[in-house]
PDB file as gemmi writes it, atoms N, CA and C in Angstrom:
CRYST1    1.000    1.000    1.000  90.00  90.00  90.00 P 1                      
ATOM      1  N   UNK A   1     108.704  66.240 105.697  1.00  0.00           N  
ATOM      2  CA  UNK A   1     107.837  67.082 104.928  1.00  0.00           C  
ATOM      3  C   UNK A   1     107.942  68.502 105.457  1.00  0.00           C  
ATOM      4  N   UNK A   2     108.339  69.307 104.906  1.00  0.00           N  
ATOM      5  CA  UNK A   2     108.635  70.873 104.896  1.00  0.00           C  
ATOM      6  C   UNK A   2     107.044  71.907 104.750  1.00  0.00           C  
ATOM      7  N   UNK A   3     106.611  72.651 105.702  1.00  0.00           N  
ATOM      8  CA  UNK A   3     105.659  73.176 105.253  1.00  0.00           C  
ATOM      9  C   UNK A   3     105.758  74.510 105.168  1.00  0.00           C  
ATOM     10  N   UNK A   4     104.568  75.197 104.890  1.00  0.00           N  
ATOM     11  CA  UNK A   4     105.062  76.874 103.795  1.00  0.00           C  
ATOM     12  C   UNK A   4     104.787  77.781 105.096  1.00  0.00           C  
ATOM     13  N   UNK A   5     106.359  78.162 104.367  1.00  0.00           N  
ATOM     14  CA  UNK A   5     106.557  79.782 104.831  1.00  0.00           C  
ATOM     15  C   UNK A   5     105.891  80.461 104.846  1.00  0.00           C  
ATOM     16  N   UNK A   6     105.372  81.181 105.561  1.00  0.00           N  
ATOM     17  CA  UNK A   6     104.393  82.402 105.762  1.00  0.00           C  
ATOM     18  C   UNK A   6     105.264  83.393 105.498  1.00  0.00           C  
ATOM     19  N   UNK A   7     105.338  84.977 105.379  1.00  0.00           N  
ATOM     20  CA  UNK A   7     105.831  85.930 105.410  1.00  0.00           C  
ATOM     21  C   UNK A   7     105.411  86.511 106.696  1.00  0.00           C  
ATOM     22  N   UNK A   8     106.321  87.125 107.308  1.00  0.00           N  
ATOM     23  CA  UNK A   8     105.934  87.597 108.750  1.00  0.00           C  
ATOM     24  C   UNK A   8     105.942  89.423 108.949  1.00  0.00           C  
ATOM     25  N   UNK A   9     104.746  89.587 109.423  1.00  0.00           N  
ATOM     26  CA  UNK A   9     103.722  90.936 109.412  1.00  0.00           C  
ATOM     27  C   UNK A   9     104.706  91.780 110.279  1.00  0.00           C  
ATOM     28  N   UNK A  10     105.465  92.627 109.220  1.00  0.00           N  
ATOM     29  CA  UNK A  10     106.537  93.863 110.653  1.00  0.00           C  
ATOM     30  C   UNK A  10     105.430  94.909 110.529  1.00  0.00           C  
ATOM     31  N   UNK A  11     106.247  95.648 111.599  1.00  0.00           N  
ATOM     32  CA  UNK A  11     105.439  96.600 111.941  1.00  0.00           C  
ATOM     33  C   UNK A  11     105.491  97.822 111.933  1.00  0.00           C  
ATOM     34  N   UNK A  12     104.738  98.753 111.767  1.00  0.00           N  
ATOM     35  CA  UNK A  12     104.457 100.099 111.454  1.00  0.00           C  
ATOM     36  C   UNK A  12     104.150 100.762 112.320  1.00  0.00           C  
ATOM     37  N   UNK A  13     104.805 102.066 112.776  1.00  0.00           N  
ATOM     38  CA  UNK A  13     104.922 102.789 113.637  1.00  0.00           C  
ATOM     39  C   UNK A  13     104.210 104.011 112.848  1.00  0.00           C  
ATOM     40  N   UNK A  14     103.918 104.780 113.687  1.00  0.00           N  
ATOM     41  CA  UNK A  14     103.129 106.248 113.273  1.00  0.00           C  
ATOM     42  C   UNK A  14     103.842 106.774 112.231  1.00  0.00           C  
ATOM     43  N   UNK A  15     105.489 106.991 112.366  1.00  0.00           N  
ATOM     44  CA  UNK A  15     106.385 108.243 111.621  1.00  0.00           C  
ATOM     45  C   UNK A  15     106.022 107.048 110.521  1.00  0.00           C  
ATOM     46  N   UNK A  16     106.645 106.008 110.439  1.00  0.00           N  
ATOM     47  CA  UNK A  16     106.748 105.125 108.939  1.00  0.00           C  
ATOM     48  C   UNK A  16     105.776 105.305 108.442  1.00  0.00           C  
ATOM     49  N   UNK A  17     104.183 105.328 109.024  1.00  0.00           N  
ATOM     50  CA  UNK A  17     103.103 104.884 108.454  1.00  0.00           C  
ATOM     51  C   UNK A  17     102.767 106.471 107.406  1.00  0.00           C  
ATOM     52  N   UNK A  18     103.225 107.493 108.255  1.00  0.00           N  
ATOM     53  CA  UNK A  18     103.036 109.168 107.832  1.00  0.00           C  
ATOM     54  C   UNK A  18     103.529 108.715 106.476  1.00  0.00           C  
ATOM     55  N   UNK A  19     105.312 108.425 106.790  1.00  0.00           N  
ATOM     56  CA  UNK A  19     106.231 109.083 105.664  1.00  0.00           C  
ATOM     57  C   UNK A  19     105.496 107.960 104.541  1.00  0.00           C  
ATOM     58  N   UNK A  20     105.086 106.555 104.537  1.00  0.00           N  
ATOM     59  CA  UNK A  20     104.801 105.851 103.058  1.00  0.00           C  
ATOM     60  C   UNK A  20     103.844 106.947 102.169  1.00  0.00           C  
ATOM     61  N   UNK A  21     103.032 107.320 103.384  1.00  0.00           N  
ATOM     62  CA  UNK A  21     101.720 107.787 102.502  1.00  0.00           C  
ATOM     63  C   UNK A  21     102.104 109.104 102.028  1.00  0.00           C  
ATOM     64  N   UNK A  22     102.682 109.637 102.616  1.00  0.00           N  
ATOM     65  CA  UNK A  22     103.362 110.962 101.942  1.00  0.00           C  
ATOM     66  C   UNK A  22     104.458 111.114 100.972  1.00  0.00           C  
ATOM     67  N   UNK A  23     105.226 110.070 100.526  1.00  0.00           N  
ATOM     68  CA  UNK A  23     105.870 109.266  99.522  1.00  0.00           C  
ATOM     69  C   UNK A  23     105.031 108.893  98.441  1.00  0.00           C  
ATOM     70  N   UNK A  24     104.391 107.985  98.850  1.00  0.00           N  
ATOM     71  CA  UNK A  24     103.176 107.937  97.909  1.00  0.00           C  
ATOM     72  C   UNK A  24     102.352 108.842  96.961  1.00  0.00           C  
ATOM     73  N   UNK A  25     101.949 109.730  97.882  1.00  0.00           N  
ATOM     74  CA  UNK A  25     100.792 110.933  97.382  1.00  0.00           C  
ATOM     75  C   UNK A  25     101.432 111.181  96.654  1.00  0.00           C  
ATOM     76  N   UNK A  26     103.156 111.842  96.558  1.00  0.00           N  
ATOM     77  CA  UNK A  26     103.554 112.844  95.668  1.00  0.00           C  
ATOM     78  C   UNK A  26     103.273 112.633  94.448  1.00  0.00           C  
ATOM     79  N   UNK A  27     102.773 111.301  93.936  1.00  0.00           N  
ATOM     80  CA  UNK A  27     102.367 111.300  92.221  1.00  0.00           C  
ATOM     81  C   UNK A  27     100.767 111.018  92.745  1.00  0.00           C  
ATOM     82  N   UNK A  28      99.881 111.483  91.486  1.00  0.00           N  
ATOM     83  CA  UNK A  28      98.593 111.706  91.875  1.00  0.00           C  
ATOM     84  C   UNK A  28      98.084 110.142  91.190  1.00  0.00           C  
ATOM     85  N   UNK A  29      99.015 109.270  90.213  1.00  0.00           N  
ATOM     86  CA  UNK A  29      98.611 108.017  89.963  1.00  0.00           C  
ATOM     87  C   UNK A  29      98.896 107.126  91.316  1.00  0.00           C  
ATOM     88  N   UNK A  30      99.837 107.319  92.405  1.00  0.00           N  
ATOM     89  CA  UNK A  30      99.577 105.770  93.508  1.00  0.00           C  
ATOM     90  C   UNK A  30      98.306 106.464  94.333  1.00  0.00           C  
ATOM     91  N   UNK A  31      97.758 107.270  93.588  1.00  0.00           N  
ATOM     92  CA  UNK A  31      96.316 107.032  95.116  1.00  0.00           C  
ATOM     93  C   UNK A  31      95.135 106.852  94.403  1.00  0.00           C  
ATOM     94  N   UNK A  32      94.777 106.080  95.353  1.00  0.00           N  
ATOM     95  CA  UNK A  32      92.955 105.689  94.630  1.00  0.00           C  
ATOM     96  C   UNK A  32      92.100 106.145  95.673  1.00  0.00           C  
ATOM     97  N   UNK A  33      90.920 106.434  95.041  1.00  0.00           N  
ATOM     98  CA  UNK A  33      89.977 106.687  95.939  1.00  0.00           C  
ATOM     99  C   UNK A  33      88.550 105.937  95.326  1.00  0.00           C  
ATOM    100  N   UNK A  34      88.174 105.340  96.752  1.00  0.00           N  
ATOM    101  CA  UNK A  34      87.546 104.472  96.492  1.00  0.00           C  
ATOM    102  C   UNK A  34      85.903 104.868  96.168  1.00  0.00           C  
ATOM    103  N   UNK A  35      85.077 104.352  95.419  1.00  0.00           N  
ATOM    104  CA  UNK A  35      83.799 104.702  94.763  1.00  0.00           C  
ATOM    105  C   UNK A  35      82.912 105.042  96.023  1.00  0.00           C  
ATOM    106  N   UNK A  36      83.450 104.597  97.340  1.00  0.00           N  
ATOM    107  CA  UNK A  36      82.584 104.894  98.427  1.00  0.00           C  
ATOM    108  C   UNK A  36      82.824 106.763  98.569  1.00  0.00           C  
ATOM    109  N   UNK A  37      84.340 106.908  98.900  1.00  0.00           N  
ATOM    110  CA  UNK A  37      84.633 107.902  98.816  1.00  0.00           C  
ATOM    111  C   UNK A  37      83.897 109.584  97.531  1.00  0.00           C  
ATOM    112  N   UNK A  38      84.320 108.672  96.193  1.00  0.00           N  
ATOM    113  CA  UNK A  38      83.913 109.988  95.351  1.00  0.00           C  
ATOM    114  C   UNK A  38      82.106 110.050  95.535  1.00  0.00           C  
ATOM    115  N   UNK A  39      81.475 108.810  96.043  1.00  0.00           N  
ATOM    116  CA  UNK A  39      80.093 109.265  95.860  1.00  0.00           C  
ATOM    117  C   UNK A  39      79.820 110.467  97.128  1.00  0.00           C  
ATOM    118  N   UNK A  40      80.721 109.934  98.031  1.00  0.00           N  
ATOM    119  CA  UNK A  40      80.065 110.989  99.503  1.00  0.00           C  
ATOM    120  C   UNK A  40      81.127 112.063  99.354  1.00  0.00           C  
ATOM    121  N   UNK A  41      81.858 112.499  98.629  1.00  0.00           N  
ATOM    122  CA  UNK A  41      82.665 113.738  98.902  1.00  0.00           C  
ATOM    123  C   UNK A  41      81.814 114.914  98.603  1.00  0.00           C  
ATOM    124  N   UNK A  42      80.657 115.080  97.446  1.00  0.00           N  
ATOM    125  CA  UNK A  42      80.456 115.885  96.697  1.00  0.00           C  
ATOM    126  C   UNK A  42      79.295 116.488  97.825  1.00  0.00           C  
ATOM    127  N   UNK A  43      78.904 115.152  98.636  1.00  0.00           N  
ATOM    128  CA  UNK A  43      77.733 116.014  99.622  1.00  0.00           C  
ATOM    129  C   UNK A  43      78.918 116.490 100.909  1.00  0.00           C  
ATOM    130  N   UNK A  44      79.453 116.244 100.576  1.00  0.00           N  
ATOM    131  CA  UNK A  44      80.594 116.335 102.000  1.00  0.00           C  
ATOM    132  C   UNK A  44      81.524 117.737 101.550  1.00  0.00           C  
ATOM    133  N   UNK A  45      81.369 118.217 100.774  1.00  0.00           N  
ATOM    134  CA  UNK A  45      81.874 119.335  99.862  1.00  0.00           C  
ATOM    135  C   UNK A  45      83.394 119.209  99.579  1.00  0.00           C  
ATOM    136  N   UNK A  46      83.959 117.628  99.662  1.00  0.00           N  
ATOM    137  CA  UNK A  46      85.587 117.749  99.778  1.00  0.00           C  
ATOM    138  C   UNK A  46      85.410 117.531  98.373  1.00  0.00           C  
ATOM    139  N   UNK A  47      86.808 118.131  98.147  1.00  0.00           N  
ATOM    140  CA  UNK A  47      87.040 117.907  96.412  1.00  0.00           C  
ATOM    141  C   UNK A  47      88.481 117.302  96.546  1.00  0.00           C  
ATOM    142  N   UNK A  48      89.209 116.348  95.553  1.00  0.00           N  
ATOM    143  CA  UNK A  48      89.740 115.670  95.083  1.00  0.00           C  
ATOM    144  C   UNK A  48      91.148 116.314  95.782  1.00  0.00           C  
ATOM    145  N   UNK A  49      91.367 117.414  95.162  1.00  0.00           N  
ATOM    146  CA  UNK A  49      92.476 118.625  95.530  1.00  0.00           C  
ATOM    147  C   UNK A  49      92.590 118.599  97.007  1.00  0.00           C  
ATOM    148  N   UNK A  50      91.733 118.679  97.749  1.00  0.00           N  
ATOM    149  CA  UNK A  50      91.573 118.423  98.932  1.00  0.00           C  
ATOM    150  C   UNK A  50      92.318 117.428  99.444  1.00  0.00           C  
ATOM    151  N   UNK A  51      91.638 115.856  99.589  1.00  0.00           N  
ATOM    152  CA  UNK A  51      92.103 115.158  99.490  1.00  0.00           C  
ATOM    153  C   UNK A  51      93.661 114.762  99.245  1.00  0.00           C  
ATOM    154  N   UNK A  52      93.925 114.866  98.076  1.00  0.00           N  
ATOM    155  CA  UNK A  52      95.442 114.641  98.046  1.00  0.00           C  
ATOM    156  C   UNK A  52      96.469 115.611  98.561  1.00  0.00           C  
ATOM    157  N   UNK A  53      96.145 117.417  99.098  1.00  0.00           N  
ATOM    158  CA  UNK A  53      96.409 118.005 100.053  1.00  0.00           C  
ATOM    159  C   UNK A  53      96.600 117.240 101.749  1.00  0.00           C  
ATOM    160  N   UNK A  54      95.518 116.648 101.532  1.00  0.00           N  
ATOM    161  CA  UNK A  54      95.623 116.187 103.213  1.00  0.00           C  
ATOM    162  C   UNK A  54      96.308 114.943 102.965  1.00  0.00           C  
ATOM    163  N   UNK A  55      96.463 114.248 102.276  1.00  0.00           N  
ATOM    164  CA  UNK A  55      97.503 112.697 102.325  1.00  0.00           C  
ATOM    165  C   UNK A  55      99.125 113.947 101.999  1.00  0.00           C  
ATOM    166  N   UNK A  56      99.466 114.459 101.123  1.00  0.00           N  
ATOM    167  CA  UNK A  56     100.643 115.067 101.149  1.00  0.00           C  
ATOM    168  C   UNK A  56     101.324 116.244 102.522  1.00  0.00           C  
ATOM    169  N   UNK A  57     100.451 116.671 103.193  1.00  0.00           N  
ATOM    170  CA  UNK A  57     100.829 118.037 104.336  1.00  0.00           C  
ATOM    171  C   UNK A  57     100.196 117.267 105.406  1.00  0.00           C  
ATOM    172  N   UNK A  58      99.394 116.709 105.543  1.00  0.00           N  
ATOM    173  CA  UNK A  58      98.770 116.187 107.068  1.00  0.00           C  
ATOM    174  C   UNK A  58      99.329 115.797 108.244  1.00  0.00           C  
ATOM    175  N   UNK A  59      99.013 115.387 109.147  1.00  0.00           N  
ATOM    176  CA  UNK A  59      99.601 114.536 109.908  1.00  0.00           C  
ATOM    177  C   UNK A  59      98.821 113.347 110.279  1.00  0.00           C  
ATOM    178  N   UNK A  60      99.312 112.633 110.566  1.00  0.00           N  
ATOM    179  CA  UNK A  60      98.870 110.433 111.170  1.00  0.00           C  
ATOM    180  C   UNK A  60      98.444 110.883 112.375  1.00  0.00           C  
ATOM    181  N   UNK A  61      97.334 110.853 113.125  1.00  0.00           N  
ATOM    182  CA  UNK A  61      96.805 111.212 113.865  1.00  0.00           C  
ATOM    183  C   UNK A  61      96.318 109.225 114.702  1.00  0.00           C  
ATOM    184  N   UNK A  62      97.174 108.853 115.177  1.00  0.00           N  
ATOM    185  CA  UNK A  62      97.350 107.579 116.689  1.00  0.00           C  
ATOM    186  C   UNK A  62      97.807 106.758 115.477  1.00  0.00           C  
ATOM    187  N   UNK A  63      97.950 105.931 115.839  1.00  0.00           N  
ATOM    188  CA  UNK A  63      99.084 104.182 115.469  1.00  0.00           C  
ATOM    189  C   UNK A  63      97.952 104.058 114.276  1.00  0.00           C  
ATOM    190  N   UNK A  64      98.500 103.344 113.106  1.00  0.00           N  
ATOM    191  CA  UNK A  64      97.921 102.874 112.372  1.00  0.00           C  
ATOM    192  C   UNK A  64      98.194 101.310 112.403  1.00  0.00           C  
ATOM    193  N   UNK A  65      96.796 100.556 111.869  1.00  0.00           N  
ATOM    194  CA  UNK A  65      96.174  98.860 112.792  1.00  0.00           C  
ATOM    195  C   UNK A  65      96.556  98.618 111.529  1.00  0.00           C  
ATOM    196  N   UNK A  66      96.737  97.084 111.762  1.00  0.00           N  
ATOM    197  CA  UNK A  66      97.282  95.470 110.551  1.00  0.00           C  
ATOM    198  C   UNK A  66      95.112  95.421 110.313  1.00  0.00           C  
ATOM    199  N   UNK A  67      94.990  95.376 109.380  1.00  0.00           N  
ATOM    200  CA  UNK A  67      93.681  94.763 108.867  1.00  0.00           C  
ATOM    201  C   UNK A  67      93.633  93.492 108.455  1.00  0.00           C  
ATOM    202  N   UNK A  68      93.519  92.420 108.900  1.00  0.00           N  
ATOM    203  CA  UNK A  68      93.869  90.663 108.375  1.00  0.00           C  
ATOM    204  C   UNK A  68      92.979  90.078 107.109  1.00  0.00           C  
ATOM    205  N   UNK A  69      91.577  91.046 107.816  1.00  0.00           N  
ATOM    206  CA  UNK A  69      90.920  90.715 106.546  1.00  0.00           C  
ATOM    207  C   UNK A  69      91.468  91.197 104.796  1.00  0.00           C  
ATOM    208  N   UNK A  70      91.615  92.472 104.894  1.00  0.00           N  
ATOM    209  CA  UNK A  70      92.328  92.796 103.423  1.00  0.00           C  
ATOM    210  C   UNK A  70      93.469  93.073 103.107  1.00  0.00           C  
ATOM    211  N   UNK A  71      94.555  92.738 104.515  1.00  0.00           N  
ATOM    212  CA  UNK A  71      96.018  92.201 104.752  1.00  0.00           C  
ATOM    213  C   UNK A  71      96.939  93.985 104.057  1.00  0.00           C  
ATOM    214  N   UNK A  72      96.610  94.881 104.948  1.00  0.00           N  
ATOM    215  CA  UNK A  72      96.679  96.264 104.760  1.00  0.00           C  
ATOM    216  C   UNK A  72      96.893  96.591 106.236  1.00  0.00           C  
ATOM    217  N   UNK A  73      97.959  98.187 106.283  1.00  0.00           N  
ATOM    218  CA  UNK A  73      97.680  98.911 107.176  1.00  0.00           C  
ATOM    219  C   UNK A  73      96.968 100.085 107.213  1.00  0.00           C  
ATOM    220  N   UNK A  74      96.129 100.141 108.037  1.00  0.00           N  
ATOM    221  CA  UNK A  74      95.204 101.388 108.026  1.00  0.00           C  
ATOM    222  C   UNK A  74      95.473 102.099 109.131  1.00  0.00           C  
ATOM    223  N   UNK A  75      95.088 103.590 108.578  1.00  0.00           N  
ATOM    224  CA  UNK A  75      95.226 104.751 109.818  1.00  0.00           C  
ATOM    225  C   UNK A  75      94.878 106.043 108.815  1.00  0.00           C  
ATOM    226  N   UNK A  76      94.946 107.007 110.191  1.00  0.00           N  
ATOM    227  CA  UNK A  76      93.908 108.117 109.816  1.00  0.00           C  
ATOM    228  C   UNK A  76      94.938 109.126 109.180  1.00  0.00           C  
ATOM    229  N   UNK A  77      94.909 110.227 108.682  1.00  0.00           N  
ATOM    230  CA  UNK A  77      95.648 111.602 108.806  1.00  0.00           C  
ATOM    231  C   UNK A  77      94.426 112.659 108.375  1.00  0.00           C  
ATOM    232  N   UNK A  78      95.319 113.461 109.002  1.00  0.00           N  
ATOM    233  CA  UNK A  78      94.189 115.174 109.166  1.00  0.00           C  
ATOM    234  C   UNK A  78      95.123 116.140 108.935  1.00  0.00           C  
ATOM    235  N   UNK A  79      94.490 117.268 108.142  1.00  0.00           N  
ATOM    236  CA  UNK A  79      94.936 118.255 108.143  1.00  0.00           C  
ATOM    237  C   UNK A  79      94.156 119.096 108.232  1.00  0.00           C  
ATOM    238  N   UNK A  80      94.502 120.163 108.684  1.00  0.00           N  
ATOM    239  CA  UNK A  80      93.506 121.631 109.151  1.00  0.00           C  
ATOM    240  C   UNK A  80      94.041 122.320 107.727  1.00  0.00           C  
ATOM    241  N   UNK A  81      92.873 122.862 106.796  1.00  0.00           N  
ATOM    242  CA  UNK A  81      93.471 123.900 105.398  1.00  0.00           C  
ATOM    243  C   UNK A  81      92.062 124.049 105.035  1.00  0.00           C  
ATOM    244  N   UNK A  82      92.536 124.976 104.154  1.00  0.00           N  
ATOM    245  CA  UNK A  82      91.306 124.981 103.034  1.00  0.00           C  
ATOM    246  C   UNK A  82      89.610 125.370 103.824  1.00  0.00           C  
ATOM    247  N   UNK A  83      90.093 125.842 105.211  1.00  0.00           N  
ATOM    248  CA  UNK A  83      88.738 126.459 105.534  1.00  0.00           C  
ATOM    249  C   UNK A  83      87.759 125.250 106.419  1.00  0.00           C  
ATOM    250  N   UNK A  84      88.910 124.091 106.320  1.00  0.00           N  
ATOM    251  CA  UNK A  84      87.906 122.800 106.811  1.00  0.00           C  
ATOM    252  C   UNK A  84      88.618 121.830 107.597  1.00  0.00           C  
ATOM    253  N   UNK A  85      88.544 121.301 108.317  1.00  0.00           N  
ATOM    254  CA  UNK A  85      89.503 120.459 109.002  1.00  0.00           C  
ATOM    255  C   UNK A  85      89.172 118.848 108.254  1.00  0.00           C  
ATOM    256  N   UNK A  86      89.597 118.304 107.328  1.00  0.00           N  
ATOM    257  CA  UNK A  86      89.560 117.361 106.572  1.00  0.00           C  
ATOM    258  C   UNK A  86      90.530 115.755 107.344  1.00  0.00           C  
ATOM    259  N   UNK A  87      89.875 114.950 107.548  1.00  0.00           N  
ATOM    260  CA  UNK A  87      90.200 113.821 107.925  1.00  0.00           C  
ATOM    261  C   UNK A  87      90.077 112.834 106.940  1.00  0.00           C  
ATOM    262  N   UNK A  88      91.420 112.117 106.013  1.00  0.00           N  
ATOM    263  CA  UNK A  88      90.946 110.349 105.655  1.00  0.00           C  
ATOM    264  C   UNK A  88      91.737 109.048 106.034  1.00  0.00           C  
ATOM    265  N   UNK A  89      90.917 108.376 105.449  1.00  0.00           N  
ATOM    266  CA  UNK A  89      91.320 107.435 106.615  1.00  0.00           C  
ATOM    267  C   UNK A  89      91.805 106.793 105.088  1.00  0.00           C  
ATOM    268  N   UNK A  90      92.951 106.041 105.466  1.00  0.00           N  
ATOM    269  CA  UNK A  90      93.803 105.505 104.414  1.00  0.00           C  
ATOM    270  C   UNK A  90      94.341 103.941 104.511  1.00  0.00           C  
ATOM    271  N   UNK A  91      94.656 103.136 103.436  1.00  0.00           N  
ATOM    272  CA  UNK A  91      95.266 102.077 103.286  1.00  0.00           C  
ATOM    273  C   UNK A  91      96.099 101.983 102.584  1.00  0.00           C  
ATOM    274  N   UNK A  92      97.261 101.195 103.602  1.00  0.00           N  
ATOM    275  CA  UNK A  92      98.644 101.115 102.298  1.00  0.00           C  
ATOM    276  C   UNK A  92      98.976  99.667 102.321  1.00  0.00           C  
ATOM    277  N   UNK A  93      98.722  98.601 101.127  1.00  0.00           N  
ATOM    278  CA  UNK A  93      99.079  97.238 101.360  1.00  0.00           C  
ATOM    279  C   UNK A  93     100.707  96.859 101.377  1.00  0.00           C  
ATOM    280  N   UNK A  94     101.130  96.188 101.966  1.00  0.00           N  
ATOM    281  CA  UNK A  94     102.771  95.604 101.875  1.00  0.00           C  
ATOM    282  C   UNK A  94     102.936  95.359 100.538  1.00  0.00           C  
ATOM    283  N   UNK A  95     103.774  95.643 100.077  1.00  0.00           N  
ATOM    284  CA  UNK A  95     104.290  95.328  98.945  1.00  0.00           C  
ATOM    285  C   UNK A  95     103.678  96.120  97.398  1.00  0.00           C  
ATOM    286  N   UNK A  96     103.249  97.230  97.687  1.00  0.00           N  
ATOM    287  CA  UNK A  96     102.520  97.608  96.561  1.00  0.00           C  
ATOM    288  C   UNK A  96     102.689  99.231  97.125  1.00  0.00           C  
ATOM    289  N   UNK A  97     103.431  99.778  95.914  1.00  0.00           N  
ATOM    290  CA  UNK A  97     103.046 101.646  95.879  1.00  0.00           C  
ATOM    291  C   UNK A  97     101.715 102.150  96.106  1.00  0.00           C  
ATOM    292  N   UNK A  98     101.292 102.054  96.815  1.00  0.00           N  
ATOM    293  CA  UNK A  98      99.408 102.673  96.305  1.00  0.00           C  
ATOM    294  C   UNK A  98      98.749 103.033  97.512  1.00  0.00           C  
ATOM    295  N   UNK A  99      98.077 104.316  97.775  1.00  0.00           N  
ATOM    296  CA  UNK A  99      97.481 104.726  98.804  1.00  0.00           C  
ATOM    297  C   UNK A  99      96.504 104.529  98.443  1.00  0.00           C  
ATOM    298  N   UNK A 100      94.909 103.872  99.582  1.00  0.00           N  
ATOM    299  CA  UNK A 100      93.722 103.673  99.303  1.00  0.00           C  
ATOM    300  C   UNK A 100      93.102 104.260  99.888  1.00  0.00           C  
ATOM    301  N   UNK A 101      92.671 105.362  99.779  1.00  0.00           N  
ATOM    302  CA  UNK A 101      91.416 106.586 100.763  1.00  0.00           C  
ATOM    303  C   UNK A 101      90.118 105.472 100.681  1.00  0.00           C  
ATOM    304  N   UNK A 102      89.979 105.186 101.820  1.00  0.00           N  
ATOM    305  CA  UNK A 102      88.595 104.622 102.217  1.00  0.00           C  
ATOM    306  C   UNK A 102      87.834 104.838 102.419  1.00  0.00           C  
ATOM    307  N   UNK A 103      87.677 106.175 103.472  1.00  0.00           N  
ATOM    308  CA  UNK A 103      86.838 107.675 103.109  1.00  0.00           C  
ATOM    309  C   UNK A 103      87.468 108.647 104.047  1.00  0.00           C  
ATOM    310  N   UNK A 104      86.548 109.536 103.553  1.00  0.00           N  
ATOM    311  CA  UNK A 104      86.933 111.140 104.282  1.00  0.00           C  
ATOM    312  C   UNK A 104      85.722 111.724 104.556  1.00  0.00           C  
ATOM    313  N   UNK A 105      86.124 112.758 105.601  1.00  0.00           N  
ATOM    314  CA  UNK A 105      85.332 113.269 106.147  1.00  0.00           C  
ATOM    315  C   UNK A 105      85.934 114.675 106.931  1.00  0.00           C  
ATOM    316  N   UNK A 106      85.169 115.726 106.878  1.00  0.00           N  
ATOM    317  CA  UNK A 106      85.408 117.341 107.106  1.00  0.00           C  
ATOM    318  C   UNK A 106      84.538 118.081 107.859  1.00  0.00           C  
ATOM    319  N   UNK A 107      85.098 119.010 108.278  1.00  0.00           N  
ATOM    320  CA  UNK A 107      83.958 119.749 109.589  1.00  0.00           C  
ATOM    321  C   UNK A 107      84.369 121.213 108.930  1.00  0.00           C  
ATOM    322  N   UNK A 108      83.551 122.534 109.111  1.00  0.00           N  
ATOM    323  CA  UNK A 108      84.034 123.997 108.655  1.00  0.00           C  
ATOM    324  C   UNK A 108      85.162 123.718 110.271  1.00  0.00           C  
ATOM    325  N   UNK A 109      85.954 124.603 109.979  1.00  0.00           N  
ATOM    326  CA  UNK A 109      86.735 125.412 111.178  1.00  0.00           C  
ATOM    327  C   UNK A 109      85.798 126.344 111.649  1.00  0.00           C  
TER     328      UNK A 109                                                      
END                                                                             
């Protein structure tokens, strides 16, 4: 009796994890942002433009982690622009084009 193959979890290094999401961004349909996100941006004063600024120019700021529960890699990127130092924190699942902003968050410079 033969039992099932699992697919086995490679791994993602900082530069890979940068370049998907910056691959990604370049069309404004693979990114979603999640309903957690658009409710707190507007008190958070980030706007959308923002956002997909900092997934396209940013940088991956430490290793991005395997999440088991929603079988995704997550990690941060930041960019300093726009008057604000803007941080989000992002998900990219295996096998699927699509960046998932989970949230963000900004400080003035």
């Amino acid at each position: 009796m033969r039992r099932p193959v699992e697919q086995p979890i490679l791994l993602m290094n900082q530069a890979e994890f940068e370049k998907c999401i910056k691959d990604y961004a370049r069309f404004d349909h693979m990114v979603f942002v999640t309903d957690h996100v658009t409710q707190d941006r507007a008190d958070r004063r980030i706007t959308r433009r923002m956002i997909l600024r900092t997934l396209r120019k940013g940088t991956v700021t430490g290793r991005p982690k395997w999440d088991t529960d929603h079988q995704n890699w997550v990690g941060k990127i930041q960019y300093l622009g726009s008057g604000m130092d803007v941080t989000a924190v992002c998900a990219i699942r295996e096998g699927e084009l699509v960046v998932t902003v989970v949230t963000v968050y900004g400080r003035p410079r």
